[in-house]
ROSE-4610 file (N, C-alpha, C; in Angstrom, 1 decimal, always signed):
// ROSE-4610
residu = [X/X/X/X/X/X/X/X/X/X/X/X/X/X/X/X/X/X/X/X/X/X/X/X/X/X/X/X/X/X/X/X/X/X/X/X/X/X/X/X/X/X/X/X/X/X/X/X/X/X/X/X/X/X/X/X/X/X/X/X/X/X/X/X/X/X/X/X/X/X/X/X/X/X/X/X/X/X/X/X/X/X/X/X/X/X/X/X/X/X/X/X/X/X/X/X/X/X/X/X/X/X/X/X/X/X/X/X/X/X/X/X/X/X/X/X/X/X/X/X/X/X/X/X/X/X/X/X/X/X/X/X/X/X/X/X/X/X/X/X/X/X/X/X/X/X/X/X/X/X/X/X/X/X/X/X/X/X/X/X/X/X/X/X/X/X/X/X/X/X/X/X/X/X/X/X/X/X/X/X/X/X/X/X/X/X/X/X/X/X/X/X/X/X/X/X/X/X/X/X/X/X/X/X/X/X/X/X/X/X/X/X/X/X/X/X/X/X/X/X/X/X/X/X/X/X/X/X/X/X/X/X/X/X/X/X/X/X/X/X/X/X/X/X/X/X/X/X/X/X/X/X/X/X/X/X/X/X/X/X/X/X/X/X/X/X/X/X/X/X/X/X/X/X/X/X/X/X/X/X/X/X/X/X/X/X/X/X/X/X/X/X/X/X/X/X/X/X/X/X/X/X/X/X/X/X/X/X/X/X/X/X/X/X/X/X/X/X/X/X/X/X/X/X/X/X/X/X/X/X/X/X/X/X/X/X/X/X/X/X/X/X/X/X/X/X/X/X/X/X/X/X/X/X/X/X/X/X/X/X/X/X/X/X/X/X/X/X/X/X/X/X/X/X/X/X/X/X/X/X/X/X/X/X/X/X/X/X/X/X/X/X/X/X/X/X/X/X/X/X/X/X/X/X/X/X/X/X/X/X/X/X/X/X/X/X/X/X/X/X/X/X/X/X/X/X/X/X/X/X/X/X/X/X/X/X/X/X/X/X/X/X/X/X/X/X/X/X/X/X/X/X/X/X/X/X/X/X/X/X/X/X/X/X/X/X/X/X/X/X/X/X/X/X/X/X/X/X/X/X/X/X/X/X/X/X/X/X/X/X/X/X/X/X/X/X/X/X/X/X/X/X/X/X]
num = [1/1/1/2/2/2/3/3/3/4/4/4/5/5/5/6/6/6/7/7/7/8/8/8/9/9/9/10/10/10/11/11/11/12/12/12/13/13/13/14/14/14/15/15/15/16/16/16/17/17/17/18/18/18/19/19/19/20/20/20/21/21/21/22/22/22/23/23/23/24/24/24/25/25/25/26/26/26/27/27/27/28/28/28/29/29/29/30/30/30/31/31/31/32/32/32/33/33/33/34/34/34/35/35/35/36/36/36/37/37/37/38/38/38/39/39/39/40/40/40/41/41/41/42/42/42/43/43/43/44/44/44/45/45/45/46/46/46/47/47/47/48/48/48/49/49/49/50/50/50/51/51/51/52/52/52/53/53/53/54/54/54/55/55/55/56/56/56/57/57/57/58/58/58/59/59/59/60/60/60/61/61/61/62/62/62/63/63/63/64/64/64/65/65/65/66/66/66/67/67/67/68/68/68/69/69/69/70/70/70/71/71/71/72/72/72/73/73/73/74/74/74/75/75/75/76/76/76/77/77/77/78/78/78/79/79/79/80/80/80/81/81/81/82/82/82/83/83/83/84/84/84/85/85/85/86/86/86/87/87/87/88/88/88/89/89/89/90/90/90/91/91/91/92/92/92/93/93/93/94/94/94/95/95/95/96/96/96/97/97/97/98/98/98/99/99/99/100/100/100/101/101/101/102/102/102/103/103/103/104/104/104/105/105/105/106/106/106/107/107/107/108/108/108/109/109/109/110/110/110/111/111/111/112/112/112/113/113/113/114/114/114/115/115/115/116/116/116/117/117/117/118/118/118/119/119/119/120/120/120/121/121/121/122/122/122/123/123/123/124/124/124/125/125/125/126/126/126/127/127/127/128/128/128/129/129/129/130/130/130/131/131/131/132/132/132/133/133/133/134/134/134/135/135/135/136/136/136/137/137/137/138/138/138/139/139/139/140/140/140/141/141/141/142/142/142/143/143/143/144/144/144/145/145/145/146/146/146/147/147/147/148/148/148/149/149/149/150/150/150/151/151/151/152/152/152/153/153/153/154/154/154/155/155/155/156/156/156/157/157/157/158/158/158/159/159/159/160/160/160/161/161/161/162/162/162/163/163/163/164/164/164/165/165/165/166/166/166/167/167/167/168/168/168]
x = [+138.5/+138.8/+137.5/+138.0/+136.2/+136.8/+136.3/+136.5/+136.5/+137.5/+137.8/+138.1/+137.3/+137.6/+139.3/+139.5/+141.3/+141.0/+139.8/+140.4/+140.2/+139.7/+140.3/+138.4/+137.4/+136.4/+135.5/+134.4/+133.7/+132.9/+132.9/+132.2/+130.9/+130.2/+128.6/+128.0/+126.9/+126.3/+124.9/+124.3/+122.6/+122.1/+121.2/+119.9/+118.9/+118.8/+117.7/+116.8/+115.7/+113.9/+113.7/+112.5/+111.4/+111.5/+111.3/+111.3/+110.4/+109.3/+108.2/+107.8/+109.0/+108.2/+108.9/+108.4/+108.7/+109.3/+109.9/+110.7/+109.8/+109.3/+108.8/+109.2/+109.8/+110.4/+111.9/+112.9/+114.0/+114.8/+115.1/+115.6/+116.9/+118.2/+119.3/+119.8/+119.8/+120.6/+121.5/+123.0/+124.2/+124.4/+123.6/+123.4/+122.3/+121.2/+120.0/+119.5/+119.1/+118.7/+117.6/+116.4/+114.8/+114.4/+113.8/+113.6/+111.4/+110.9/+109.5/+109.0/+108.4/+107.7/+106.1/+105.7/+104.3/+103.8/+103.3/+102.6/+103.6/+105.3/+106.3/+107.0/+107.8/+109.3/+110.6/+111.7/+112.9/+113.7/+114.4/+115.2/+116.3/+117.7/+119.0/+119.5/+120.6/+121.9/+122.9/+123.7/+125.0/+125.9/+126.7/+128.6/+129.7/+130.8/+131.6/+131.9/+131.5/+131.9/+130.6/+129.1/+128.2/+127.0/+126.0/+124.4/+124.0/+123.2/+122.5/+120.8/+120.1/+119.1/+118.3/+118.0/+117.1/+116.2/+114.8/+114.0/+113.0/+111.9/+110.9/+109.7/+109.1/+107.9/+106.3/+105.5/+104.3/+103.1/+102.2/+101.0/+100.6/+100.1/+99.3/+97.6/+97.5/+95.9/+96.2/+97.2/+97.3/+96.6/+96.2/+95.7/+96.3/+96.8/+97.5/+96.9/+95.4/+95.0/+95.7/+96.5/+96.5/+97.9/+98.7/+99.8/+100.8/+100.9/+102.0/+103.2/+104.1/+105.6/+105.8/+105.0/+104.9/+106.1/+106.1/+107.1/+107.7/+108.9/+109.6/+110.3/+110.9/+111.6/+112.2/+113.7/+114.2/+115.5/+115.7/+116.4/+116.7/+117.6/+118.5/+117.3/+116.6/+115.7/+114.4/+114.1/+112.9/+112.5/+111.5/+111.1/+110.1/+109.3/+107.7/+107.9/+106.6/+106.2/+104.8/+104.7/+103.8/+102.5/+101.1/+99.9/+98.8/+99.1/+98.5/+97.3/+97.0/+95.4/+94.8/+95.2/+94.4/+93.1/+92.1/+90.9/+90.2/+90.2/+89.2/+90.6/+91.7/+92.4/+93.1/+92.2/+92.5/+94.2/+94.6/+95.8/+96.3/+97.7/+97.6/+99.7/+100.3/+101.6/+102.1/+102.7/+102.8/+104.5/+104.3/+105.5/+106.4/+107.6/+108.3/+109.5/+109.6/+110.8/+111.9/+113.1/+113.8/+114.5/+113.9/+114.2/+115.3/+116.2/+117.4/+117.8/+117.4/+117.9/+116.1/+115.1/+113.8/+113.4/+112.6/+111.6/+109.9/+109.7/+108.0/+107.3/+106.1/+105.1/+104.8/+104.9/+104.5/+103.3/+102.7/+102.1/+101.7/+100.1/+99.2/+99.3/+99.5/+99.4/+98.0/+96.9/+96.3/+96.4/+95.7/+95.7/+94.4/+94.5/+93.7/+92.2/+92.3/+90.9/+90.6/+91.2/+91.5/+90.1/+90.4/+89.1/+89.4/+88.3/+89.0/+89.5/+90.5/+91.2/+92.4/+92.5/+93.4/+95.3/+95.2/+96.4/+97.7/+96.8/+97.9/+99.1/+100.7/+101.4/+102.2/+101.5/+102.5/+104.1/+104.0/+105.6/+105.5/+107.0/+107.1/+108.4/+109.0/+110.4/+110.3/+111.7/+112.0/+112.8/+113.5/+114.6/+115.0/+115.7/+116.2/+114.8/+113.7/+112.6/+111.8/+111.2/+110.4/+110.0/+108.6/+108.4/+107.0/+107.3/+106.3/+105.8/+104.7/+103.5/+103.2/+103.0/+102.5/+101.0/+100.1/+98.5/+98.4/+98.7/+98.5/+96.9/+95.8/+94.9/+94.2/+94.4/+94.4/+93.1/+92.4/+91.9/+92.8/+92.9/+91.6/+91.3/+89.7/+89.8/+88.8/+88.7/+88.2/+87.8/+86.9/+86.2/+87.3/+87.8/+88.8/+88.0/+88.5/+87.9/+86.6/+86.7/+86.0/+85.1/+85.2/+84.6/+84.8/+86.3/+87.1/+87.3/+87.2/+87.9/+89.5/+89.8/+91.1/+91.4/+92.4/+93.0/+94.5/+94.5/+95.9/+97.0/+96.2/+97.5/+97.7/+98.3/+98.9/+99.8/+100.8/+101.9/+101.7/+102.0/+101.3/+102.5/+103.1/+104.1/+104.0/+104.6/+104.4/+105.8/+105.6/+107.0/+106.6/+107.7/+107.8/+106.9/+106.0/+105.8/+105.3/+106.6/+107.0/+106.9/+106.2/+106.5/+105.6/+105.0/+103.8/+104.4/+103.8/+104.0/+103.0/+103.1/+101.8/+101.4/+100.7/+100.6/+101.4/+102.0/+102.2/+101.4]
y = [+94.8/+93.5/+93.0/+92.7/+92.3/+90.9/+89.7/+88.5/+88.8/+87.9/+87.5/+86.2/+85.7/+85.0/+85.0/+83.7/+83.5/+84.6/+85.1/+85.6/+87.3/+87.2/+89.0/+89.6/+88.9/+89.1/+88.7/+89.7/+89.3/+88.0/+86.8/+85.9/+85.7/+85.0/+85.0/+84.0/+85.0/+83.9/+83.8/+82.5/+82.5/+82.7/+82.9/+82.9/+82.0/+80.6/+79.5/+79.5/+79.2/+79.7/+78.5/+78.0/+77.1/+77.3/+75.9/+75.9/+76.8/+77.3/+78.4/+79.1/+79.7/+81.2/+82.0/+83.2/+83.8/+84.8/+86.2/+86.9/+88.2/+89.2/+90.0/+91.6/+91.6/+92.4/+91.7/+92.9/+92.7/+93.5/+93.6/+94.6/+93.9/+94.9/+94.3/+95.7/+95.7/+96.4/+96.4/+95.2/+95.2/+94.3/+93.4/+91.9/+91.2/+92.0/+90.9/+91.2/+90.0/+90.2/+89.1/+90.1/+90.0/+89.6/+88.1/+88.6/+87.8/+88.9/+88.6/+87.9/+87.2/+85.9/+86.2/+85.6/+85.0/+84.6/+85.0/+84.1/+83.9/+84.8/+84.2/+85.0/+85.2/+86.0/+85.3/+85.3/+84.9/+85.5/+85.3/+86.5/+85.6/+86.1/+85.6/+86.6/+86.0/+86.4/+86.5/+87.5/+87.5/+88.2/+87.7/+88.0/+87.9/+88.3/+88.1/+87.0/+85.7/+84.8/+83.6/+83.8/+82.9/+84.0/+83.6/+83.7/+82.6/+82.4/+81.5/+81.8/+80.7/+81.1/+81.0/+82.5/+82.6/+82.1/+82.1/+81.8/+82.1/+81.0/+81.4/+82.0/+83.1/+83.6/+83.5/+83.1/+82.6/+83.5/+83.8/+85.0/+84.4/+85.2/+85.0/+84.1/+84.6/+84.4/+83.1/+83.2/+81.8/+82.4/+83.6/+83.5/+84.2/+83.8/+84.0/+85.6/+86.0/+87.1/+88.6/+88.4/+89.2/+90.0/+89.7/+89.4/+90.0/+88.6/+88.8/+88.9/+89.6/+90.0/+90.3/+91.0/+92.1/+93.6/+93.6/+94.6/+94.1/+95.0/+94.3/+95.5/+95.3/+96.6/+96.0/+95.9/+95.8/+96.6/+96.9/+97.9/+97.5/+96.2/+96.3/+95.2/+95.1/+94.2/+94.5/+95.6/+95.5/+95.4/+94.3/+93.9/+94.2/+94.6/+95.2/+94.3/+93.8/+92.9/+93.4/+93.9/+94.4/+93.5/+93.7/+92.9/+93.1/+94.3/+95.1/+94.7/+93.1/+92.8/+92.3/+92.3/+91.8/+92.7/+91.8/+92.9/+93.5/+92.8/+93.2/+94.3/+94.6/+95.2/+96.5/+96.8/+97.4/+97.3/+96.5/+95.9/+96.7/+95.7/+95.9/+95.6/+96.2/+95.5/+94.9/+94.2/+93.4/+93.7/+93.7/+93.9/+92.7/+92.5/+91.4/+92.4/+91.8/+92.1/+90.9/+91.1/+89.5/+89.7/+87.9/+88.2/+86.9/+87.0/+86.4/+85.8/+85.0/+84.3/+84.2/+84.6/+84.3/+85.8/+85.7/+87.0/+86.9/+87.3/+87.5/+88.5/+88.1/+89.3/+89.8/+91.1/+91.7/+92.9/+93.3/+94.3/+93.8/+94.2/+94.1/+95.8/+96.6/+98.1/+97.9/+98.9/+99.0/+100.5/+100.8/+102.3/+102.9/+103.8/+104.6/+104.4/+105.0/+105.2/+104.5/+103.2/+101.8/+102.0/+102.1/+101.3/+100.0/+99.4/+98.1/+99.4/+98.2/+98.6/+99.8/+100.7/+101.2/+100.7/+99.5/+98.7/+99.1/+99.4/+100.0/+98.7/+99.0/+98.0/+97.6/+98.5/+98.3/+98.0/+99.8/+100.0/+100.6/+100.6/+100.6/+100.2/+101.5/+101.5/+101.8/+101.5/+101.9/+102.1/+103.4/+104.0/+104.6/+104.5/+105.1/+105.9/+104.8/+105.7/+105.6/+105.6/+106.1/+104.9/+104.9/+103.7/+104.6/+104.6/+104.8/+103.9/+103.9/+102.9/+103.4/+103.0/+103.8/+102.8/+103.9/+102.8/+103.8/+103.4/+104.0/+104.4/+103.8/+103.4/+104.5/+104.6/+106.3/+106.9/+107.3/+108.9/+109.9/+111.3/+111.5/+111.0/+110.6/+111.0/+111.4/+111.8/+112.1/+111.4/+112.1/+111.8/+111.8/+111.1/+111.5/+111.8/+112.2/+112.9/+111.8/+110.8/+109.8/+108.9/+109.5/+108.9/+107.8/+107.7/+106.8/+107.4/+106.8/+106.8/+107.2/+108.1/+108.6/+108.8/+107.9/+107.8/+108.5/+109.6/+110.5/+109.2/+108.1/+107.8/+108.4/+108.1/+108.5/+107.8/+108.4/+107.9/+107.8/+107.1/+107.0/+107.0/+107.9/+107.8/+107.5/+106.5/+105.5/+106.1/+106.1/+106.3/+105.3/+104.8/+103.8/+104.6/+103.6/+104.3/+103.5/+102.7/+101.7/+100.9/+99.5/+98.6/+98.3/+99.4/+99.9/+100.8/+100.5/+101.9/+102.8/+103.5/+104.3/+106.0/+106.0/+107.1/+108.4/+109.1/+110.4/+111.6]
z = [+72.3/+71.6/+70.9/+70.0/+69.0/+68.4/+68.8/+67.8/+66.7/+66.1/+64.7/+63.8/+63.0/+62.3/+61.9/+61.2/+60.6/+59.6/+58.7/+58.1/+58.2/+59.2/+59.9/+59.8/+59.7/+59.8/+61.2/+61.1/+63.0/+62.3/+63.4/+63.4/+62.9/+62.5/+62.1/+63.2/+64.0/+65.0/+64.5/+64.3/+64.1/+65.4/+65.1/+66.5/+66.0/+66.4/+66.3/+67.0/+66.2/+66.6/+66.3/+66.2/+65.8/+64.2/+63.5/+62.3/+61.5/+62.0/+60.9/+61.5/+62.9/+63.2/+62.1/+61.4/+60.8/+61.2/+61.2/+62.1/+61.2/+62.6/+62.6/+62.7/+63.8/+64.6/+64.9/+65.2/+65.7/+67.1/+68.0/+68.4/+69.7/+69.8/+70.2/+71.3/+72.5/+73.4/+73.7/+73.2/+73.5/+74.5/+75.0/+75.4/+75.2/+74.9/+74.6/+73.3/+72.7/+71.4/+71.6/+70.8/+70.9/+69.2/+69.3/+67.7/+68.4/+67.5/+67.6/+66.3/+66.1/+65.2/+65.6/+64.6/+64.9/+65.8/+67.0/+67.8/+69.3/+69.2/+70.0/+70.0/+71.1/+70.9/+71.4/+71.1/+71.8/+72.1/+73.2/+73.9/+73.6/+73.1/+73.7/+74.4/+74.8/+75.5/+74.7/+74.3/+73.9/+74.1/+74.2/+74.4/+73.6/+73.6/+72.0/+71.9/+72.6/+72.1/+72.1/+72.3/+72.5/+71.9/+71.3/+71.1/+71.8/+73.3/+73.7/+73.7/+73.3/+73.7/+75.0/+75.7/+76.8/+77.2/+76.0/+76.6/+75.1/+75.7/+74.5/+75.1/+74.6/+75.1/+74.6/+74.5/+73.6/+74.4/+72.9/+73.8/+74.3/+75.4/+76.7/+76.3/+75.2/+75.0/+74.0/+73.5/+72.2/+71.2/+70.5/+69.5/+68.3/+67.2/+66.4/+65.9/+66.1/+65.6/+66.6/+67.3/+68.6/+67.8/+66.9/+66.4/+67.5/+68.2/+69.5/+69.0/+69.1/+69.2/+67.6/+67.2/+65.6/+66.0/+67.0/+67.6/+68.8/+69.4/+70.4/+71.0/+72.0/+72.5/+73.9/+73.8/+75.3/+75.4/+77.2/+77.3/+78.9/+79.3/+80.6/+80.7/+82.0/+82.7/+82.4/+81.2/+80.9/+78.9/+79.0/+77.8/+77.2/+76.6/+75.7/+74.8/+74.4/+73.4/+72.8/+71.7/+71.1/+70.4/+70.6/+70.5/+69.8/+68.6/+67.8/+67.5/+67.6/+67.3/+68.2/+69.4/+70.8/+70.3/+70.8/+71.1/+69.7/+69.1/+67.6/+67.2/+67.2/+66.9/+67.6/+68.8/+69.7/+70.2/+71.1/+70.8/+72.2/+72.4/+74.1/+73.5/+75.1/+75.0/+76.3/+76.1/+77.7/+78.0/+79.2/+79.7/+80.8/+80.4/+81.2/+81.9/+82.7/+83.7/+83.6/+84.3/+83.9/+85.3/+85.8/+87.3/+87.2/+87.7/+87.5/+86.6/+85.4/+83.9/+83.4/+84.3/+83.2/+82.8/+82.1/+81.7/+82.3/+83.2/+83.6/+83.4/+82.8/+82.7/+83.8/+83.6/+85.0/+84.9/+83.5/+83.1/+81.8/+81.8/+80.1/+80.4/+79.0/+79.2/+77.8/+78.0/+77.2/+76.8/+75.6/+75.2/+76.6/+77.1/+77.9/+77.3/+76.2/+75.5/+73.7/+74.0/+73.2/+72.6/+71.1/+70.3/+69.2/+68.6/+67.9/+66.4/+65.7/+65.4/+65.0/+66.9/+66.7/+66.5/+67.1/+66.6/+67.7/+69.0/+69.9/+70.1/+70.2/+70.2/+68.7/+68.1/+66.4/+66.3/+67.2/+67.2/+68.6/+69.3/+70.3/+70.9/+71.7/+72.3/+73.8/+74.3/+75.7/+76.2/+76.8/+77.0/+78.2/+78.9/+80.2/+81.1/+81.4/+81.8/+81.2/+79.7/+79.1/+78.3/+77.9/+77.3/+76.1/+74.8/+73.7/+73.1/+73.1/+72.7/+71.1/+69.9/+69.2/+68.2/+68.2/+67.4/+66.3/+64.9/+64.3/+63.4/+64.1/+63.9/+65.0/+65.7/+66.7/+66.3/+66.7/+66.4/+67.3/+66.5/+65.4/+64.3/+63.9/+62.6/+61.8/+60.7/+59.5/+58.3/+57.8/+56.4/+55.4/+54.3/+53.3/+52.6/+51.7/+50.1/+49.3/+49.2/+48.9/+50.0/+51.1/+52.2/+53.1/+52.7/+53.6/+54.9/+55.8/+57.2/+57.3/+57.7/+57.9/+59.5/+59.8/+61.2/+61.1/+62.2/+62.3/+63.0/+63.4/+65.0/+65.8/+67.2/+68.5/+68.8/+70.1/+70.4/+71.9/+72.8/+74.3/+75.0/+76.3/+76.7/+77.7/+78.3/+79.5/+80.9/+81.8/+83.2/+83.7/+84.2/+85.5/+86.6/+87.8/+88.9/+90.0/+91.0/+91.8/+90.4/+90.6/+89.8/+89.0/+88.2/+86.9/+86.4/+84.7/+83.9/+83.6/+84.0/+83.9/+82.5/+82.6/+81.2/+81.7/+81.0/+81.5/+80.9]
């Protein structure tokens, strides 16, 4: 059964934020929907007949240069929120768990061998187990043709192990 408007169309639900977060990131697992902004993320809740909002999340450090929730990623009880400029650019992703209706940080994950602006936290998913980090700012890198700095990126793959994610 899927709601329907009278005129045979699925309903339109907003998701209301704060008047000038901007929307960064999006991401929806089939009851939660994550939208990342500037400086914040919001979780709702939805079902075929409500969008509520969850909860608002604000970086840890308060500083707009960290660009907290630029990426986003949730999957059941666990949340990633991506931090691509923490740290001169280095960049970190924090992890929430959701313990009965809130979301708690429970983990800062850094890149292993983090330098400033690798941008770890850009992008980033998480799936049955597995959590990918990606800094596209990475080494290796190389001299370009004109003597620019060339960065390949890396991709960091994270397992659960008790209640840490740890590198694999």
């Amino acid at each position: 059964f899927r709601p329907t408007t009278s005129s045979g169309t699925p309903p339109v639900r907003k998701l209301k934020m704060d008047a000038r977060d901007l929307i960064n990131a999006l991401e929806y697992d089939g009851q939660t929907a994550v939208v990342g902004t500037s400086g914040a993320v919001y979780v709702f809740t939805i079902n075929q007949h409500t969008a509520a909002r969850q909860q608002k999340i604000t970086s840890p450090s308060g500083l707009a240069s960290d660009a907290f929730g630029s990426a986003v990623a949730v999957f059941g009880d666990t949340l990633i929120v991506g931090a691509p400029g923490y740290n001169e650019g280095q960049g970190a992703a924090y992890i929430y768990r959701l313990r009965d209706t809130h979301w708690v940080r429970t983990q800062t994950v850094l890149a292993p061998d983090g330098e400033a602006l690798d941008g770890f936290g850009t992008a980033l998913t998480v799936r049955h187990g597995l959590m990918v980090i990606g800094a596209p700012g990475a080494d290796p890198a190389y001299e370009g043709e004109f003597g620019e700095v060339i960065r390949m990126g890396a991709a960091f793959v994270f397992a659960p192990h008790a209640d840490r994610w740890i590198q694999t």
